[in-house]
N, C-alpha and C positions, 0 to 999 in steps of 0.2 A: 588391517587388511588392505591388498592394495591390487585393484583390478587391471589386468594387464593387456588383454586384447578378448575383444568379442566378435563374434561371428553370426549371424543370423540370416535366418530365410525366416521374415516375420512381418506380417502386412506388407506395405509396396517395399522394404527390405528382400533382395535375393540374394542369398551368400555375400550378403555384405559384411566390411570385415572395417574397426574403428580398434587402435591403438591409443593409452591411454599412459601418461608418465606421473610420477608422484607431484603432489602440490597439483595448484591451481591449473584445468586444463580447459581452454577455451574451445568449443566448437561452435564455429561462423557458418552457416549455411541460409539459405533463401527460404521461405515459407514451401512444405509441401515438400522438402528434402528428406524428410524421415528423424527430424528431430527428435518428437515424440514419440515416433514407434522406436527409437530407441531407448528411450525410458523408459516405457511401457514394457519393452522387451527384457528390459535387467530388471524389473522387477518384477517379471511372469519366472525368467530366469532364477529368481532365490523363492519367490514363493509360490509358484507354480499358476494357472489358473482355473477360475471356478466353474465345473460344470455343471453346474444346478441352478447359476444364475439364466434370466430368462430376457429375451426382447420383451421391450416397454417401449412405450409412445416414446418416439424421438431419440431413444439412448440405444445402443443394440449392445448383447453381452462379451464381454470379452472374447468369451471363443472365439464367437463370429465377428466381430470387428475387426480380429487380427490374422484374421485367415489370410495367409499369401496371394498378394495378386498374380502371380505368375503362375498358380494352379497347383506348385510343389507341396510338399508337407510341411508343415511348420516345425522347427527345427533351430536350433540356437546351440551355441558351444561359449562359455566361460574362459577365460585361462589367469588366476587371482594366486595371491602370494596369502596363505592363511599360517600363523605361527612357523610362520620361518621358513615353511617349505610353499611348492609350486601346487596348486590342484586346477582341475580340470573339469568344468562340468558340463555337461550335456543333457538335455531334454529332447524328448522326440515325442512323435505319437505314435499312442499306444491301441491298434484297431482304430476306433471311430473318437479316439477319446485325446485330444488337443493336446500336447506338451503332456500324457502320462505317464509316459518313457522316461526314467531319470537314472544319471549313474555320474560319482562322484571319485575320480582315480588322482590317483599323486601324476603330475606330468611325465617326468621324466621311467619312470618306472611302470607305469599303466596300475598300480596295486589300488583296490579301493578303497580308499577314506573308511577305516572303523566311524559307523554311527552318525554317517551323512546318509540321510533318505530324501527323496524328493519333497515329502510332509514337511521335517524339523532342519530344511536347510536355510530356509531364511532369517529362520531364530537361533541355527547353532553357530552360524558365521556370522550372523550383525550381532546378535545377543538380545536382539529384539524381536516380537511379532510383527504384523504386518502394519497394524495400528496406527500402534510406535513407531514405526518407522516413517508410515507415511506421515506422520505428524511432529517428523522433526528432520530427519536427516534425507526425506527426499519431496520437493516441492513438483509435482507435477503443473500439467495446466488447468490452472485455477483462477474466474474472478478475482479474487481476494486471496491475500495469505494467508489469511485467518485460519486459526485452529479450534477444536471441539474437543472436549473432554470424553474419553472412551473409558471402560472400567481397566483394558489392559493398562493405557497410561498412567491411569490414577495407582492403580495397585504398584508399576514398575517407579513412579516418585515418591507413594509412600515407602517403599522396601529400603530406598535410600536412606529414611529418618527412624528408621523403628529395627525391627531386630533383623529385619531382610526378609520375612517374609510375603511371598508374592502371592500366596494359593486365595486369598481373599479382600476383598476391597469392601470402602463404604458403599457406594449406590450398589453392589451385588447384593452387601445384607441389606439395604434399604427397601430395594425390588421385592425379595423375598418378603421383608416385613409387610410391605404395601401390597401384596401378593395375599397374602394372610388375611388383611385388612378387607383385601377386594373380594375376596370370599365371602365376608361377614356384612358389606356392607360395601356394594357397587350396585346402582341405581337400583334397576330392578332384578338384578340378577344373583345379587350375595344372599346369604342363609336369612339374614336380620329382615330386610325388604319382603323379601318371599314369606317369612313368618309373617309381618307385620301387614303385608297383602293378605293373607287368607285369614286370618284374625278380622282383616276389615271386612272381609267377605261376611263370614258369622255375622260381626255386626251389623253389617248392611243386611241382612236373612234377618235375623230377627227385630230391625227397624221397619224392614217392609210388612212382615205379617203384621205386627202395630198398625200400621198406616195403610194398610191394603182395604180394610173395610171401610178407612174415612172415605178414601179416593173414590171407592165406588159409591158412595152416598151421593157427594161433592159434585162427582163425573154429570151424574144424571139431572142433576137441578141444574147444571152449567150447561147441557145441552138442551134445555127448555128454553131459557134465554136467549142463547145463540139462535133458533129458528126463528123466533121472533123478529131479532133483529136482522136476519137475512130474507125475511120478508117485507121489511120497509125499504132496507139497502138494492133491492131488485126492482122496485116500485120508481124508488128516485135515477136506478140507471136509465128505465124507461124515459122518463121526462128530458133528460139528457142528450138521448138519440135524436127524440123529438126537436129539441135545440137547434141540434148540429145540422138535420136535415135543414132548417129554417136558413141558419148561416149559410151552408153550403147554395142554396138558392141566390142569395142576393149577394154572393161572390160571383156565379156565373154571370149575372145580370150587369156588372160591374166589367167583367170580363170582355164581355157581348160588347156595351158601350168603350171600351179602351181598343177593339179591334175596326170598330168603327173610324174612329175618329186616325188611327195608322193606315187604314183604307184610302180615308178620303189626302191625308198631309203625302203617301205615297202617289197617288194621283197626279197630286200637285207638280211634284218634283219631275216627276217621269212629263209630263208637261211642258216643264222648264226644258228639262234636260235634250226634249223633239224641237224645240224653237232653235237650239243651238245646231242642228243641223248633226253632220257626219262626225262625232264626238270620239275621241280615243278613250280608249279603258284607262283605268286610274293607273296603272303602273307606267304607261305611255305617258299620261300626265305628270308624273310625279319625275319621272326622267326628262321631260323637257322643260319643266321648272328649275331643276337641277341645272341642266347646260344654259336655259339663259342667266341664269343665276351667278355662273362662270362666269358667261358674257360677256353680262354688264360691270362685274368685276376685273376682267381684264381692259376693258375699257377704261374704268376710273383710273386705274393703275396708267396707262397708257398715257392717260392725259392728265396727270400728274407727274408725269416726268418733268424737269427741270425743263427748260425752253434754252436753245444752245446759243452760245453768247456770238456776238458779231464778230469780233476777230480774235485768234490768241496773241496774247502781248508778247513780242521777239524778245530774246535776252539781250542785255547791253555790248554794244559793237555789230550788230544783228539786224537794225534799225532797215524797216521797207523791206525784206526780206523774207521771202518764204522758206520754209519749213528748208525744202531740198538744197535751195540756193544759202542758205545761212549752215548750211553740215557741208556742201562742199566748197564755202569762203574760209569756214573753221581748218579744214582738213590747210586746205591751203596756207592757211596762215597758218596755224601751228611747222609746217616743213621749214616755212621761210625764219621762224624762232628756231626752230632747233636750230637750224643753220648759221646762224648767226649767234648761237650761244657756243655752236661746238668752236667758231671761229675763235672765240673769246679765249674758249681755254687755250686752244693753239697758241695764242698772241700772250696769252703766261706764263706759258711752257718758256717759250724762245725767248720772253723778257730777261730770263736768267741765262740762258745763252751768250747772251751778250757778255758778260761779264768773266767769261772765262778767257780770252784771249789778255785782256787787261791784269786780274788774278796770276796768270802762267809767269807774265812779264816780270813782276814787282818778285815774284818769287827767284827768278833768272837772276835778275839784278842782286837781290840781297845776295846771292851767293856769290859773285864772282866780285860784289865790295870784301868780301868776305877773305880768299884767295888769291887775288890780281890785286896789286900795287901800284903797278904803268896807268899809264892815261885809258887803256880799251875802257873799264870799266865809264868812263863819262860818256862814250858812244853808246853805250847799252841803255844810259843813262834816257839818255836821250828819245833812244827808239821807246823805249817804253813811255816814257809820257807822251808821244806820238801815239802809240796804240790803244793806251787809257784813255786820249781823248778821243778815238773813233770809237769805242767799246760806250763812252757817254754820250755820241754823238744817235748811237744805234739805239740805245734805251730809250732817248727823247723820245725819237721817229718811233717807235715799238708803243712807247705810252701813248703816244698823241692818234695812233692807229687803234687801241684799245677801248679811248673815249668815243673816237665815233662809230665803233660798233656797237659800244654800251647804248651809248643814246637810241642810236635807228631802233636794239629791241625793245627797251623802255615804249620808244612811239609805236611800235606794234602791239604791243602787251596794254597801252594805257585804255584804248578803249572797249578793253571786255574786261577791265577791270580785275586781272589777274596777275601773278607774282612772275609763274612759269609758262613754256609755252605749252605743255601739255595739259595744262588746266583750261586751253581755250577750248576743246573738243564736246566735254562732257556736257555744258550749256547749251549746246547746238542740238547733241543728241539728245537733250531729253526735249527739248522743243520741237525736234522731228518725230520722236516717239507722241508726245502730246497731241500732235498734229493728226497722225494714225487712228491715235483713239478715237479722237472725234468722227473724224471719217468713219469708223468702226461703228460708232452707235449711230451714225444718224442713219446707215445701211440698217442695223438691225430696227431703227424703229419704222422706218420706211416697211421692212418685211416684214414685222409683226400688226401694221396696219392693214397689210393686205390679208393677210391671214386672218384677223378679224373679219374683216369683210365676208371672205369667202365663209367665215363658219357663219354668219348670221344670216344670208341670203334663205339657205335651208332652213332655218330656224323659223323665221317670220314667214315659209311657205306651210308649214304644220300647223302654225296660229290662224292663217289667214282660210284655211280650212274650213275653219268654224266659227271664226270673226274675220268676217272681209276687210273692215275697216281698219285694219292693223296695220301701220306702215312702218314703225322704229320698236326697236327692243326693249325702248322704254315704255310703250305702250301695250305690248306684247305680254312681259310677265303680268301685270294686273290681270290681264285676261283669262290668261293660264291659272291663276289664283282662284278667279272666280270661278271658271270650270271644276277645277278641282273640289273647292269647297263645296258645290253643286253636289259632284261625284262623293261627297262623304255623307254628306245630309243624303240622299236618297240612300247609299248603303246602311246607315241609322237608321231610315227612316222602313227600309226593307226589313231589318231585324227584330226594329220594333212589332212589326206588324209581324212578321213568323212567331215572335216570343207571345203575341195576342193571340195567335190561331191555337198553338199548342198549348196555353192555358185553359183555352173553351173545351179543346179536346179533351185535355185532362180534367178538368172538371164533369164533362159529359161520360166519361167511362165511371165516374164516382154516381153518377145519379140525378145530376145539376139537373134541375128544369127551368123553366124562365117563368115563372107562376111562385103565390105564396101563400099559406091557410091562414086562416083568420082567425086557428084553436090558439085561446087564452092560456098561454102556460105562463106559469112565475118559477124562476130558477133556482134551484136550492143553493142553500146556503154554502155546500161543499162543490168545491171543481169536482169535473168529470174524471180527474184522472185520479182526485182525493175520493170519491164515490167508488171506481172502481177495484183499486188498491184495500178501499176499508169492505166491500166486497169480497174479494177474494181473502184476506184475513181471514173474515168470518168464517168462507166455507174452508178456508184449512183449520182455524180454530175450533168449528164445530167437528171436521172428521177428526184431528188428531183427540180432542176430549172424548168421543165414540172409542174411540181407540185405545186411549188410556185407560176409559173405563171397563173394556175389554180384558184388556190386559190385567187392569187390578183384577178381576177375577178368576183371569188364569192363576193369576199370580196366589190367591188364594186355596186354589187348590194342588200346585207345586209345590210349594215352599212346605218343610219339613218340620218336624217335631221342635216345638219350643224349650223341651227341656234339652234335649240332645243339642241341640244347638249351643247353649249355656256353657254345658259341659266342656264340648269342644273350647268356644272360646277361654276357658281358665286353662284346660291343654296349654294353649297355645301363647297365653302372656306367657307361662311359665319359660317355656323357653325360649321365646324373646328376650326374658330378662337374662337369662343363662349368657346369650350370644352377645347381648352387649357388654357384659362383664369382661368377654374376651376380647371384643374389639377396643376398649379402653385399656385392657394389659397392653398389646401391641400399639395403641400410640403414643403410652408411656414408654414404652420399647425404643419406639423412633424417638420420641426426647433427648432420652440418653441416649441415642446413637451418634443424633445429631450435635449434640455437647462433644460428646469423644471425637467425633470429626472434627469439630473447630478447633478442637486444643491441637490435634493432628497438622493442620492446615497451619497453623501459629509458628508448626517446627519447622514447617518444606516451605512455606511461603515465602518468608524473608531471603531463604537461601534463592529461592527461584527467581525471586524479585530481582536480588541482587546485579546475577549474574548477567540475568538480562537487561539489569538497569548499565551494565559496562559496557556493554554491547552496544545498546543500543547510541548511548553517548558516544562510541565509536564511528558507528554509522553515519549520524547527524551532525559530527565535528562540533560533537557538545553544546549544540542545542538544547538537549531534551538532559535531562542527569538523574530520574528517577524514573521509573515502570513498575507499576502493579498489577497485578492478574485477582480475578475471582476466583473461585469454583469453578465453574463456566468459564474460564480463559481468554474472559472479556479483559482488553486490558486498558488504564488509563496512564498519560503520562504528564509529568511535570517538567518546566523549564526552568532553571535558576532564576529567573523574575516574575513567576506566578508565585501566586500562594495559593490556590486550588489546586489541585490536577484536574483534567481533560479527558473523556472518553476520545477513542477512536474515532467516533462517530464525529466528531466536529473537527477533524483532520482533515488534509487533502488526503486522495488517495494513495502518492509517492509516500508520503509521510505514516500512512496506516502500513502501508507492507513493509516498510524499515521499521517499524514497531513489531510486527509481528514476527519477519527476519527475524529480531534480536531474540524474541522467543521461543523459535525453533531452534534456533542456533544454541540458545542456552538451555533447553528439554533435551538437546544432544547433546552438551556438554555432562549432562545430570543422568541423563541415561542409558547413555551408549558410550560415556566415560572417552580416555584416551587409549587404552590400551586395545589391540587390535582394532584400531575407530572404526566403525563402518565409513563408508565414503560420502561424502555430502554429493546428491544428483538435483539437478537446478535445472529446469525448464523455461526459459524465459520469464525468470523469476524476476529481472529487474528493471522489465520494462517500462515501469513507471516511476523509476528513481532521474536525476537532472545528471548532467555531467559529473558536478562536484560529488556529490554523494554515490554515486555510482563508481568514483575512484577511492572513495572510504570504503564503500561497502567488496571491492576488488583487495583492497589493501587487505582487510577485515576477513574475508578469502584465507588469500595467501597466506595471513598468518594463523591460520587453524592448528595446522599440524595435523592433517591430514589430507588425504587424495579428496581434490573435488572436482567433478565434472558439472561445466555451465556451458547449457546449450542456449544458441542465440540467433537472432535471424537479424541480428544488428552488426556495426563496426565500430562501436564503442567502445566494447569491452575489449577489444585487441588493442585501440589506439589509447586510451586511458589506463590502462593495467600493462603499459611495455614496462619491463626492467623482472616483472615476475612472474608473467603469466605464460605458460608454453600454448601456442595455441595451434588445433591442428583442423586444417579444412577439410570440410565435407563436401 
């Protein structure tokens, strides 16, 4: 089968319309494009959706999840290639009832599909339920890839290995047996429990009339004792009380004397505190401790600065020279170097000048020795060594002109000690810049002395407030210290004395008095709160014994015939034993059920195993070369240099979903066969696989041999799968 364009008005989808070509079909879209409402949509599209399902915390039911946002009807159109020809499907809604509209025609001819209904269209065109399907051939969005064992799938892989047929599975007859089982024997609700409860009843009816006359014997001697001892127990709570009053006195009195003595120490302080004169609040204080605190800090700082040196040293050639006058002797000397170096090359230029008039000659001559026979050639002769020697007389004068330019910049250049003449500048400049800086800091220390200054005038006029005598900053914070500490011992000293007054209070609302009796008490042996506790005991131990003995003689005249009683109970083993005879058939049942299972499992396993062991080594570029699955589709894998296998569970997580890939891939190879394939649909199923394995697992794709749609919010899959994957934007 091969899906060929869809159309949908389906959640934020409005007549949206996705084309769709055989093999591997990529669609690239951004989060929130409608990826998933198009999954969601092809498979409401084959198996319609369920109205019975209901809103729960957090999840909301299909209906309603995928109600159109644009307010239209929900509405969807198919257009798939099934056994050779075109069909057409449509779902609409049907009154109030979401996609219950369905009709199934040949494209071209509009005729309907014999034996496509809305119900049996997603199992007559995949070949599967909905199960199956979603547990192999279409991965939605899912934490994990993991799969679960349903009884459709179990029944559609056993059909594979046995004679084909599907109408029944093991965990269906298993349910059933245990079904049977939970009848006879589920906690208190099966036949067996519920006998075995009312048989206990009997026996409990006829153990109480037995024991109902002791208990009221028993009852009544045990409530004679108890009053006894709830009359010494209420004698010693007295004495207790008596205690406590005593205590509680000579805690007041303790109280009395500690408010005193915070009286007299607050006095003191507040004392101190009036000598000091017009005093700031402690937050005042504690802010101008702070700023001379700065202060005196930027002080230290200040006069710890380095002390500026007497002169800076001139660079060589520079000598007696200030800063300005040594940058414009440099500038100048440097013009008068250049000047005399450009002369230089001038004077090399034209050294070889000279040599051309002498050169032209010797060259004239050889040729006309060469052609001319007669005497002319000895007059050429002539002139030319004439001209050769002014050509040498001119080189002389040219070199002896060249020494004494060299020399003069040699003695320019010698006393700054450099090669060129533009090297004399930058020694100048940095000694002019040097010169700057200085000037520079001794302005700024000059203006942060003043500054100082001005902040500590105000300072030592707040100290002197309250200490006349205050004339420097160092004398000042001691001051402020002391004040300060003043201000905390009185505020201690205040609290203490509040925390004294409202203990007297609170002892005086208890009863406190300042007096104490002179009655001889001796303390019991038990605390007060062991006296009280074994008090209250008693008087529940004596009402609930009243009680009980109440009760035994209701109880004596309720309870029913001793013989009837009897009777009943042999009733009722009998059929106790009945019912467990049956629930022992039925777990021999399950024995052999579960035997015939394994042997079953022995046949499909290996095959399952296999397939997916291919796969999976596909995937992994032969990392992994063997995969096993349970019952349960837990699976573990092995690598060619392990000797164990490996649960899933101690994988990464890239590694767990290409394991389980390889097992859906291979439950659709097993179940949904090759012939009219259903189409593999992929929801950002590979977002946790790496580059490399994400181009095995595209490869892995493409070569199915079938139509598969991978939806993706990445660019991976288009730039890693070029050569085979058609990919179309959304």
């Amino acid at each position: 089968m091969k899906i060929i364009e869809m159309t949908a008005t389906f959640g934020k989808l409005n007549r949206a319309k996705l084309k769709l070509e055989d093999g591997l079909n990529v669609i690239c879209a951004p989060n929130e494009s409608g990826k998933s409402t198009w999954c969601a949509f092809l498979r409401a599209m084959f198996y319609g959706i369920s109205t019975r399902e209901r809103d729960k915390k957090g999840v909301l039911a299909e209906k309603n999840r995928w109600q159109p946002w644009s307010g239209a009807p929900m509405e969807g159109e198919v257009r798939l290639v099934w056994q050779g020809k075109e069909i057409t499907l449509r779902r609409f809604n049907r009154g109030s009832v979401p996609f219950g509209g369905f009709s199934a025609v040949y494209t071209h001819t509009q005729e309907p599909v014999p034996g496509l209904t809305g119900d049996n269209c997603g199992e007559m065109l995949l070949g599967v339920g909905r199960e199956v399907w979603e547990r192999s051939a279409f991965i939605g969005q899912t934490p994990t890839l993991a799969i679960d064992g349903t009884p459709e799938l179990e029944r559609r892989i056993a059909a594979l290995v046995t004679t084909g047929q599907e109408d029944v599975s093991f965990s269906q007859t298993e349910q059933q047996l245990r079904l049977w089982q939970r009848r006879r024997r589920h906690n208190r609700t099966g036949l067996i429990p519920k006998l075995e409860e009312e048989l206990a009843q009997v026996q409990d009816r006829l153990e109480q009339v037995a024991s109902a006359q002791e208990r009221v014997t028993r009852g009544a001697e045990e409530c004679i004792a108890l009053e006894q001892e709830l009359t010494l127990l209420q004698e010693e709570e007295q004495i207790h009380r008596r205690l406590a009053r005593r205590r509680l006195n000579e805690s007041y009195a303790h109280a009395l004397e500690e408010r005193a003595l915070a009286q007299q120490e607050t006095q003191r302080l507040e004392n101190a505190r009036r000598a000091l004169g017009t005093l700031p609040d402690r937050a005042a204080l504690e802010q101008l401790r702070t700023r001379l605190l700065r202060l005196a800090l930027q002080e230290e700082a200040c006069d710890a600065d380095e002390p500026e040196q007497e002169a800076l040293s001139a660079p060589a050639g520079f000598a007696g020279m200030d800063a300005a006058q040594a940058l414009a002797y440099a500038y100048e000397c440097q013009q008068q170097g250049e000047r005399l170096q450009a002369q230089l090359e001038d004077g090399v230029r034209r050294r070889w000048l000279c040599l051309l008039p002498g050169v032209g000659l010797a060259v004239g001559l050889a040729a006309s020795a060469l052609w001319l026979t007669r005497w002319q050639p000895l007059l050429w002769a002539a002139a030319g060594v004439a001209l050769v020697a002014v050509s040498g007389l001119l080189l002389w004068w040219n070199g002896r002109s060249l020494r004494r330019r060299r020399e003069e910049l040699e003695r320019l250049l010698r006393p700054f000690g450099v090669q060129r003449p533009e090297e004399i500048v930058p020694p100048a400049q940095e000694y002019h810049a040097r010169a700057q800086q200085r000037q520079h800091s001794r302005e700024q220390r000059l203006e942060r002395q003043q500054q100082l200054e001005q902040e500590r005038e105000p300072l030592l006029a707040q100290v002197r407030a309250f200490v006349p005598q205050v004339h420097t900053a160092a004398d000042a914070l001691p001051a402020v210290e002391r004040a300060l500490a003043l201000e905390q011992e009185l505020e201690h000293s205040r609290a203490r004395l509040n925390t004294a007054k409202g203990h007297c209070r609170v002892l005086e609302e208890q009863g406190a008095q300042a007096l104490d009796t002179l009655e001889m008490l001796h303390p019991p042996h038990r605390t007060p709160e062991q006296t009280g506790q074994a008090l209250a005991h008693t008087q529940e131990r004596l009402t609930l014994v009243r009680r009980q003995t109440a009760t035994a003689q209701g109880e004596l005249l309720s309870l029913g015939d001793r013989a009837q009683l009897e009777a009943r109970a042999q009733e009722l083993e009998g059929q106790r034993s009945r019912r467990q005879l049956e629930y022992e058939a039925l777990e021999l049942a399950l024995d052999c059920l579960r035997q015939a299972n394994d042997r079953l499992q022995e046949r499909f396993a290996p095959e399952l195993n296999r397939r997916a062991g291919e796969l999976l080594q596909q995937l992994t570029g032969g990392r992994y070369q063997e995969l096993a699955l349970n019952r349960t589709m837990e699976a573990s894998v092995r690598s060619g240099e392990e000797i164990l296998p490996r649960s899933t569970l101690t994988l990464s997580r890239g590694t767990a979903d290409q394991v389980y890939l390889a097992v859906r891939l291979a439950v659709c190879q097993l179940c949904l066969g090759q012939e009219e394939a259903s189409p593999l649909v992929l929801d950002d199923a590979l977002l946790t696989f790496d580059d490399e394995r994400m181009k095995l697992a595209l490869d892995c794709l493409a070569g199915l041999g079938r139509q598969v749609v991978l939806f993706s919010c990445q660019e991976r899959e288009l730039r890693l799968g070029k050569g085979h994957i058609q990919s179309l934007q959304s």
